[in-house]
Structure formats: structure tokens, C-alpha cells
Chimera marker file (.cmm) of the C-alpha trace (Angstrom):
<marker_set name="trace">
<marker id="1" x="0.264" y="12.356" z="9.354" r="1" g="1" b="0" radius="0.5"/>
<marker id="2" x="-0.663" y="13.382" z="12.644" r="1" g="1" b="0" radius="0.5"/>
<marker id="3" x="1.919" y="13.760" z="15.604" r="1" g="1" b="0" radius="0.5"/>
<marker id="4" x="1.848" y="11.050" z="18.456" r="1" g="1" b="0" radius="0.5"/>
<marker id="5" x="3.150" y="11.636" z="22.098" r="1" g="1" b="0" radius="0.5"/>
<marker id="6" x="5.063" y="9.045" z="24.225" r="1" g="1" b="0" radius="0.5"/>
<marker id="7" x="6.252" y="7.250" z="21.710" r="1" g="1" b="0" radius="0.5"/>
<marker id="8" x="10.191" y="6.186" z="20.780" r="1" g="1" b="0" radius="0.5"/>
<marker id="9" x="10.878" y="4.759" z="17.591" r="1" g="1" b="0" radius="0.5"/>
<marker id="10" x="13.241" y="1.875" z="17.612" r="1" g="1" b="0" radius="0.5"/>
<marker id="11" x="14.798" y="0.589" z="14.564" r="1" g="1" b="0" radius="0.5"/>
<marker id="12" x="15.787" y="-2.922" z="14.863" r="1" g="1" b="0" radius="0.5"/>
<marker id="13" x="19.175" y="-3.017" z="13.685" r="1" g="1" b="0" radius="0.5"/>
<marker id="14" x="19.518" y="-1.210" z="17.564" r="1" g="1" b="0" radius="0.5"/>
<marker id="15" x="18.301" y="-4.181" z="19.328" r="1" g="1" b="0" radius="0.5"/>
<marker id="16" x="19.304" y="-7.640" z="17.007" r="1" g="1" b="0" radius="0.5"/>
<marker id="17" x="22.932" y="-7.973" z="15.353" r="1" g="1" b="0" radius="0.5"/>
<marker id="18" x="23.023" y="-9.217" z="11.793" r="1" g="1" b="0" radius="0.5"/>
<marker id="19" x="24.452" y="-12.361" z="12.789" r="1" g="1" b="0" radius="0.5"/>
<marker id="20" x="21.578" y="-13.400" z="15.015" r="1" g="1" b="0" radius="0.5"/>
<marker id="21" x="19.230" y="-11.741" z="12.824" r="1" g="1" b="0" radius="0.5"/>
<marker id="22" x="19.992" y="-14.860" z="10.015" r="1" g="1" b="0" radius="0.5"/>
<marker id="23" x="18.940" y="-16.983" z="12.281" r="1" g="1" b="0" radius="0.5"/>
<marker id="24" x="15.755" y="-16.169" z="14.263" r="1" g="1" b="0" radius="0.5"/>
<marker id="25" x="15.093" y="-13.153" z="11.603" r="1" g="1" b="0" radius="0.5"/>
<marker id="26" x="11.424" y="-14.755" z="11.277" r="1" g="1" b="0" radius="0.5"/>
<marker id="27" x="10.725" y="-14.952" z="14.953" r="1" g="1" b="0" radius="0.5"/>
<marker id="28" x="12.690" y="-11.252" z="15.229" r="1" g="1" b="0" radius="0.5"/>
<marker id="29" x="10.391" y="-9.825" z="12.553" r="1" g="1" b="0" radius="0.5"/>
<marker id="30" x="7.181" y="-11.298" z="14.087" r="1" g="1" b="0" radius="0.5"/>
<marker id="31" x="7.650" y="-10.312" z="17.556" r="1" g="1" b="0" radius="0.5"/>
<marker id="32" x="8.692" y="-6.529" z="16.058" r="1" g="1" b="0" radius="0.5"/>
<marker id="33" x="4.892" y="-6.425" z="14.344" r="1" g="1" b="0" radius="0.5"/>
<marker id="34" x="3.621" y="-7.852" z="17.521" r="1" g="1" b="0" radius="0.5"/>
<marker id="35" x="4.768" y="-5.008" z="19.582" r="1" g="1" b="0" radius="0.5"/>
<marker id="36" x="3.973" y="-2.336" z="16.593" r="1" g="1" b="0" radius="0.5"/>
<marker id="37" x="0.570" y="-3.780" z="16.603" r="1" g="1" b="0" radius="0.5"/>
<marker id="38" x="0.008" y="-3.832" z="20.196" r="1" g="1" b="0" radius="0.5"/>
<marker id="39" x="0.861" y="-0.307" z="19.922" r="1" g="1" b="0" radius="0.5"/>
<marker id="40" x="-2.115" y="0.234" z="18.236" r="1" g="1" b="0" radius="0.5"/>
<marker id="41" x="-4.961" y="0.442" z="21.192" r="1" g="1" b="0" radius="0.5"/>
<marker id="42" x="-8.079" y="1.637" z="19.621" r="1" g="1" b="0" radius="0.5"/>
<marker id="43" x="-11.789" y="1.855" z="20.354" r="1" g="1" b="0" radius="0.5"/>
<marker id="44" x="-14.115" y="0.147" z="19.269" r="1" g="1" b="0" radius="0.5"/>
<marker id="45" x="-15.686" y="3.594" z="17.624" r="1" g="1" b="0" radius="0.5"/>
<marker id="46" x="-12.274" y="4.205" z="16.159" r="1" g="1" b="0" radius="0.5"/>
<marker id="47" x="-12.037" y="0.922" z="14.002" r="1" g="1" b="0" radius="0.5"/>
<marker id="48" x="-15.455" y="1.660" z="13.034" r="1" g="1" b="0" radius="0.5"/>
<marker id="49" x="-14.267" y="4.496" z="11.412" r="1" g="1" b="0" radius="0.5"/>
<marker id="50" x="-11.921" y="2.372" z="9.104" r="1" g="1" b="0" radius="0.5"/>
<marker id="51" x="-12.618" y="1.568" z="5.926" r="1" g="1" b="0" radius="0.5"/>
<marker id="52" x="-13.211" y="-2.257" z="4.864" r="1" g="1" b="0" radius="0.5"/>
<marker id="53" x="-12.360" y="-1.699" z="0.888" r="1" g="1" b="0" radius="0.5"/>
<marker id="54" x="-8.934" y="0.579" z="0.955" r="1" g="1" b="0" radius="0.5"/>
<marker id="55" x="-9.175" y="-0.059" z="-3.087" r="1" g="1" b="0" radius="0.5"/>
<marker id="56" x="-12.358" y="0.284" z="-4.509" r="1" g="1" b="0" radius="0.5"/>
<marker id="57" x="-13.244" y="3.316" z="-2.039" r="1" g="1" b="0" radius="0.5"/>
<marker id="58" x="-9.852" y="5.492" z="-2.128" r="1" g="1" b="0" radius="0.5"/>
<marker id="59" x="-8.583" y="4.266" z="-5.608" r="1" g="1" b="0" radius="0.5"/>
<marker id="60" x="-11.526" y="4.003" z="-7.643" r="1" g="1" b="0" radius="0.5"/>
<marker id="61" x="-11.576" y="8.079" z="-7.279" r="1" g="1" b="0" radius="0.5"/>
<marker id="62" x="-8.067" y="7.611" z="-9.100" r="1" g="1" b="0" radius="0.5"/>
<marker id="63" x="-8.891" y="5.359" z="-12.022" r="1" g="1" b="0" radius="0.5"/>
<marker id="64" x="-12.139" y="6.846" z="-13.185" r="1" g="1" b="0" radius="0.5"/>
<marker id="65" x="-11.961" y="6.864" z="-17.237" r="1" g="1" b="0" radius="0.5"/>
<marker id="66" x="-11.447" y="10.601" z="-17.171" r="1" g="1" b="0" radius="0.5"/>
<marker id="67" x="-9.001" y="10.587" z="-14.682" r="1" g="1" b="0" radius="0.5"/>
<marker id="68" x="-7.163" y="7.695" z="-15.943" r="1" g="1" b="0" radius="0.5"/>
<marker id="69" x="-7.395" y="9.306" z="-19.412" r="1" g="1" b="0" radius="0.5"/>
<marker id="70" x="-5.387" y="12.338" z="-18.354" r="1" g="1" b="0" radius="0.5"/>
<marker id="71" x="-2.888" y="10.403" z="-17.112" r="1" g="1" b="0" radius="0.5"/>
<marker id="72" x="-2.273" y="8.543" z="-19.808" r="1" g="1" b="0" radius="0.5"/>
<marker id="73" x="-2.114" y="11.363" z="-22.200" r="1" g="1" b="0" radius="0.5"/>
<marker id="74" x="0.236" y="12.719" z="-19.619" r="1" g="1" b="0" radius="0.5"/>
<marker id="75" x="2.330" y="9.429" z="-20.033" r="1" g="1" b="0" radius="0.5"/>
<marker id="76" x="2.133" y="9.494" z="-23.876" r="1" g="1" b="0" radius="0.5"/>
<marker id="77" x="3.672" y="13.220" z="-24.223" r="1" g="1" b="0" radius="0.5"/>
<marker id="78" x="6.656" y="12.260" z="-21.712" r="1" g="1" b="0" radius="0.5"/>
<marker id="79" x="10.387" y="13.043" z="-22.898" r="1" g="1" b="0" radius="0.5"/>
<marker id="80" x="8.865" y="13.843" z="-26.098" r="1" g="1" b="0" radius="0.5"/>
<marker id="81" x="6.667" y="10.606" z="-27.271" r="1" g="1" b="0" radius="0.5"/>
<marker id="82" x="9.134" y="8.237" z="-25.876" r="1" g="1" b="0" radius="0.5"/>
<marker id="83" x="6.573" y="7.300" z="-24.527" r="1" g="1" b="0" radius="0.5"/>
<marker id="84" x="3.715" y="6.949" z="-25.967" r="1" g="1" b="0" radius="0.5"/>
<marker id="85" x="3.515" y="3.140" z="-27.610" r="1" g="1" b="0" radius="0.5"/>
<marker id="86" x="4.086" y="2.205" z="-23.529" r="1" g="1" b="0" radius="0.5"/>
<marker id="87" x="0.900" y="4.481" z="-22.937" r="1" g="1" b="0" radius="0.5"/>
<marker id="88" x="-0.938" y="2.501" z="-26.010" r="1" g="1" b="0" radius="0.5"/>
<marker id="89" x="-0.370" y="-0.466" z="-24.160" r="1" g="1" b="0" radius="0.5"/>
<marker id="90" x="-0.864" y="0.036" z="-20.987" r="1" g="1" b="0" radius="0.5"/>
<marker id="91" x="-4.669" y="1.732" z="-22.032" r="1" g="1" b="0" radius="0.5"/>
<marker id="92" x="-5.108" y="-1.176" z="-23.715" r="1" g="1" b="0" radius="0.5"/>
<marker id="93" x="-4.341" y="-3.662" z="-20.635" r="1" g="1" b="0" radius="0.5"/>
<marker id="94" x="-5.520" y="-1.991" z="-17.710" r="1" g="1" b="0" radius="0.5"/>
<marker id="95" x="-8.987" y="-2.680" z="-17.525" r="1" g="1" b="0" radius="0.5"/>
<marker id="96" x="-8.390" y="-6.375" z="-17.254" r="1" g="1" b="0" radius="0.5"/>
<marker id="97" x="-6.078" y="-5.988" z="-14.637" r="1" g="1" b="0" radius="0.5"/>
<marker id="98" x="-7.550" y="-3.225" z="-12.626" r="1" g="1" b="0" radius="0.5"/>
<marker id="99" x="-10.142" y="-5.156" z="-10.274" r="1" g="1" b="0" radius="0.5"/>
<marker id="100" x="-10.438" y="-3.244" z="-7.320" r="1" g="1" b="0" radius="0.5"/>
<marker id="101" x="-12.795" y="-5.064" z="-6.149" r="1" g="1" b="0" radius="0.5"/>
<marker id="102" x="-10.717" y="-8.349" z="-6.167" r="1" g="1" b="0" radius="0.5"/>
<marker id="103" x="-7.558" y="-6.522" z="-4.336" r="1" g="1" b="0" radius="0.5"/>
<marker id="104" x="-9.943" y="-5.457" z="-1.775" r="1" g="1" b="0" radius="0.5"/>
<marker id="105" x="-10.602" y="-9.131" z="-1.276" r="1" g="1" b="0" radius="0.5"/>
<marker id="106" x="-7.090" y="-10.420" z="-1.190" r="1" g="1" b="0" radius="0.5"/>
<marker id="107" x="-6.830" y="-10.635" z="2.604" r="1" g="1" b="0" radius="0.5"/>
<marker id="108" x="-9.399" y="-12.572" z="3.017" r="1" g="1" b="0" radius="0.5"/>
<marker id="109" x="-8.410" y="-14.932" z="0.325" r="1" g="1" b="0" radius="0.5"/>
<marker id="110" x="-4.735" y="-15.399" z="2.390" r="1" g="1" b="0" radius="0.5"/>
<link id1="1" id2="2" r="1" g="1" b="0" radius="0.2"/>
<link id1="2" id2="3" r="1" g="1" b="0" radius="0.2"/>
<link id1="3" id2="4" r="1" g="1" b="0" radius="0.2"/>
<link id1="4" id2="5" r="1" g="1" b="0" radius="0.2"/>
<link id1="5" id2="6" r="1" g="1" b="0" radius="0.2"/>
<link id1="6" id2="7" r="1" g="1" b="0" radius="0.2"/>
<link id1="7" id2="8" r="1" g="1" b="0" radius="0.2"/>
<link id1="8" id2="9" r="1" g="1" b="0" radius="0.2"/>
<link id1="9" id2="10" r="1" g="1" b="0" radius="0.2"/>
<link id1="10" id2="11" r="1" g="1" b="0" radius="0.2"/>
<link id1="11" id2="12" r="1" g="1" b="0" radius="0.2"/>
<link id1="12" id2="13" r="1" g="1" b="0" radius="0.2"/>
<link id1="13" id2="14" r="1" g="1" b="0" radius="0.2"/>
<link id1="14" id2="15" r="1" g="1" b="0" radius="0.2"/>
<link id1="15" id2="16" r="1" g="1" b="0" radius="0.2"/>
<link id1="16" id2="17" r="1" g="1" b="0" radius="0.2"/>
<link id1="17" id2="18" r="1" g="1" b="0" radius="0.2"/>
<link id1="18" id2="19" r="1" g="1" b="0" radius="0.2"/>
<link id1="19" id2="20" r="1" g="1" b="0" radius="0.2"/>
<link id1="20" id2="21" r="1" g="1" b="0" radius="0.2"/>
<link id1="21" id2="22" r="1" g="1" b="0" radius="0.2"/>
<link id1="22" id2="23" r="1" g="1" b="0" radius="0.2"/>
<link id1="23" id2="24" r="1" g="1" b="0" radius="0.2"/>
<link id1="24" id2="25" r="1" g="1" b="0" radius="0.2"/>
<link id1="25" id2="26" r="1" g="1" b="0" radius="0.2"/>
<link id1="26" id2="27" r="1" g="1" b="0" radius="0.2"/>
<link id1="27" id2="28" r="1" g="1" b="0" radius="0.2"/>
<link id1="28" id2="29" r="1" g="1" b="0" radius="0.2"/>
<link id1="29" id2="30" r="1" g="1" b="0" radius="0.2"/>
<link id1="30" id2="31" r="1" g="1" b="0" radius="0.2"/>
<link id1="31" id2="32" r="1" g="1" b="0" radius="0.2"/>
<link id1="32" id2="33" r="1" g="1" b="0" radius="0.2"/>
<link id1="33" id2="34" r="1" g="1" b="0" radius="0.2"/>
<link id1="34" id2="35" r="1" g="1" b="0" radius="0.2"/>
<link id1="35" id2="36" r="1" g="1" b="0" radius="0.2"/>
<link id1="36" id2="37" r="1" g="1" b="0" radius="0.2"/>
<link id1="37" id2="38" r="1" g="1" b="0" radius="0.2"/>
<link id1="38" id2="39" r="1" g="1" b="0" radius="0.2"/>
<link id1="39" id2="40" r="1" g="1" b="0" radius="0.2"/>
<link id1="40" id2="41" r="1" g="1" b="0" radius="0.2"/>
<link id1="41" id2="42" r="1" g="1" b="0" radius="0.2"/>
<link id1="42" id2="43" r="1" g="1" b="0" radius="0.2"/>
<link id1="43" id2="44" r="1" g="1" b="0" radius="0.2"/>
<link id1="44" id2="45" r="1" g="1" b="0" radius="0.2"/>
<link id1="45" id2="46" r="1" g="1" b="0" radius="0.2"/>
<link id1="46" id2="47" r="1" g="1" b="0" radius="0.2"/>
<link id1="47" id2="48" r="1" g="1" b="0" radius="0.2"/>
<link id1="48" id2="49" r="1" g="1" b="0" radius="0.2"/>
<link id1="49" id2="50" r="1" g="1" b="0" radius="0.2"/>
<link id1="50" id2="51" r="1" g="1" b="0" radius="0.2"/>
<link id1="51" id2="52" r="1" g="1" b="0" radius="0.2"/>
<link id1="52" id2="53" r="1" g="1" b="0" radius="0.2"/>
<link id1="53" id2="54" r="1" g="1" b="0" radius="0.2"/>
<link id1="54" id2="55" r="1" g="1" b="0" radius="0.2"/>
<link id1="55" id2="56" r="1" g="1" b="0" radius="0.2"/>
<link id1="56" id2="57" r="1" g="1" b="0" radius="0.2"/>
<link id1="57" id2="58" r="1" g="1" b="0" radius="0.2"/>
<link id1="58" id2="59" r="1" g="1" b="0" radius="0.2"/>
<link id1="59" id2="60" r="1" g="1" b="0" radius="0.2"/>
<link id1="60" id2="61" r="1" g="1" b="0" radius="0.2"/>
<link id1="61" id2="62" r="1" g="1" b="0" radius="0.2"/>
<link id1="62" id2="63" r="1" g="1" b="0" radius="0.2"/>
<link id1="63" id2="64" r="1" g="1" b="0" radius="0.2"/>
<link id1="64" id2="65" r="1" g="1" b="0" radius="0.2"/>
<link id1="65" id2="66" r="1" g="1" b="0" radius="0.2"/>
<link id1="66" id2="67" r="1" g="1" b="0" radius="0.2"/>
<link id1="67" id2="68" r="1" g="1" b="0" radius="0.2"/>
<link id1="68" id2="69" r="1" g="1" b="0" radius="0.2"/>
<link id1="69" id2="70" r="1" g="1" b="0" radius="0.2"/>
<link id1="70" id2="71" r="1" g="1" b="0" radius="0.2"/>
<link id1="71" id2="72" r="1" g="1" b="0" radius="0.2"/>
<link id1="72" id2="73" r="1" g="1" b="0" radius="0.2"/>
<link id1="73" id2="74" r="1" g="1" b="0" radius="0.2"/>
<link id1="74" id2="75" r="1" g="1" b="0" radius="0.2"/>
<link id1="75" id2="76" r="1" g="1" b="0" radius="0.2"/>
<link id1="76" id2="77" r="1" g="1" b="0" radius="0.2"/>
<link id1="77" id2="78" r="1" g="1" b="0" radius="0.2"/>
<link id1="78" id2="79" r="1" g="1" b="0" radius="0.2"/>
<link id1="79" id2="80" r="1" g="1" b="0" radius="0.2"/>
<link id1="80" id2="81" r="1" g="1" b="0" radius="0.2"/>
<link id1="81" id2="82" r="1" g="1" b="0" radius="0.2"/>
<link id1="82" id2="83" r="1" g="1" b="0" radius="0.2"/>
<link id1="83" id2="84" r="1" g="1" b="0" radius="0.2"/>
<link id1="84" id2="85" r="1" g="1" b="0" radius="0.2"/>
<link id1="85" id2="86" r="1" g="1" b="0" radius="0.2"/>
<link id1="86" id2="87" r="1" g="1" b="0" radius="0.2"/>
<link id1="87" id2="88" r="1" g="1" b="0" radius="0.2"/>
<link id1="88" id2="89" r="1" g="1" b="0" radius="0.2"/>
<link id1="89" id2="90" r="1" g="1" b="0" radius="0.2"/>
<link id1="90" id2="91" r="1" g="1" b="0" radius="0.2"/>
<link id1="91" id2="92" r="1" g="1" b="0" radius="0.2"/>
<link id1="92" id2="93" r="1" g="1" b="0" radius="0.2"/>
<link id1="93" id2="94" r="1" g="1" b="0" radius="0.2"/>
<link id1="94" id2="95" r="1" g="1" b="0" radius="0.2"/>
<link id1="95" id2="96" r="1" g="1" b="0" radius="0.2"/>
<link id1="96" id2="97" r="1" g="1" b="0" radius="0.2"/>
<link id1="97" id2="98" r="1" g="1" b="0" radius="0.2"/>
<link id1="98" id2="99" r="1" g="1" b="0" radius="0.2"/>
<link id1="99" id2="100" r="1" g="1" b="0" radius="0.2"/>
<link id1="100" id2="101" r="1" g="1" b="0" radius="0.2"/>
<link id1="101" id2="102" r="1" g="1" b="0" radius="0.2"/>
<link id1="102" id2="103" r="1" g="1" b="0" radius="0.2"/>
<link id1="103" id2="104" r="1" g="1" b="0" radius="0.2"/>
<link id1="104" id2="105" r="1" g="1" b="0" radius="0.2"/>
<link id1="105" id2="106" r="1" g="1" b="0" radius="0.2"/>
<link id1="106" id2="107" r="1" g="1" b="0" radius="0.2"/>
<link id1="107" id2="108" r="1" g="1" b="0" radius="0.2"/>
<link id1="108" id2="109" r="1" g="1" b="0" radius="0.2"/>
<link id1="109" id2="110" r="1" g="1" b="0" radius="0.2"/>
</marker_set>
């Protein structure tokens, strides 16, 4: 996290009463990430620099078969084998559901 000047953080229960807020809390929450994203001013260089597959560049680091296999031994020897048919399972499962590639792909499918 880095540190950012001139900025105030506002939390919206400050600005919009709960009463209102069941009424226009749609419009309330859209104009809130309107002015959050507006905040957000870069350069063209700078969202360059951002990366277009969050899941199958960070993550994929994370659910290598070695990596993933250390966790789930981790998982298995938890509060003494409590564990460890949960860990069976989910080794079992998580390759079919694990498509990085396909949650990198979501926004553009919405």
C-alpha cells in the first residue's frame, strides 16, 4: 500500500441517513463509485502497466501442483486430521473448478 496525499476519506454513512439510503441506495452507491473512480486520474503509461489477467498471472504462481500440494497437506494435518477427508475432497475437485483462465474472462462475459 503506498501513501496518497490530498486525499479525505469519507465514509458514507457521514453524508446519506439510513432512511434515505433505502430508497435511492442504488443511485447513492453508484454516484459513491463514480466519484472513487474519478479519483483515479492515470496516464496512459500507468494503465499500461496494469495487468489484463489478475488470475492466471498473480494466482497461477499460487496453485502450481507443488504449491497447491503443500497446502493441502497443510490442510489435511489441521487440529489433528480433522481435517483431512475435507482435504481428500477438495484435491479431488479443484482442478475442475480452478479455471483461471475463465475468471480472467468474467468481465468481459458481464
Amino acid at each position: 500500500m503506498e501513501y496518497v496525499d490530498h486525499t479525505k476519506m469519507i465514509h458514507i454513512y457521514e453524508n446519506v441517513e439510513p432512511k434515505a439510503l433505502k430508497k435511492v441506495e442504488l443511485k447513492v452507491l453508484q454516484a459513491k463509485a463514480a466519484m472513487e473512480a474519478m479519483s483515479l486520474k492515470f496516464t496512459q503509461e500507468e494503465k499500461e502497466e496494469f495487468t489484463e489477467k489478475p488470475f492466471s498471472e498473480l494466482f497461477a504462481h499460487l496453485f502450481r501442483k507443488d504449491t497447491l500440494g503443500s497446502m493441502i497437506t497443510m490442510l489435511r494435518q489441521l487440529d489433528d486430521g480433522k481435517l483431512a477427508d475435507k482435504a481428500d475432497r477438495f484435491e479431488e475437485i479443484f482442478p475442475d473448478h480452478a479455471d483461471l483462465v475463465r475468471a480472467d474472462r468474467i468481465p468481459d462475459e458481464l
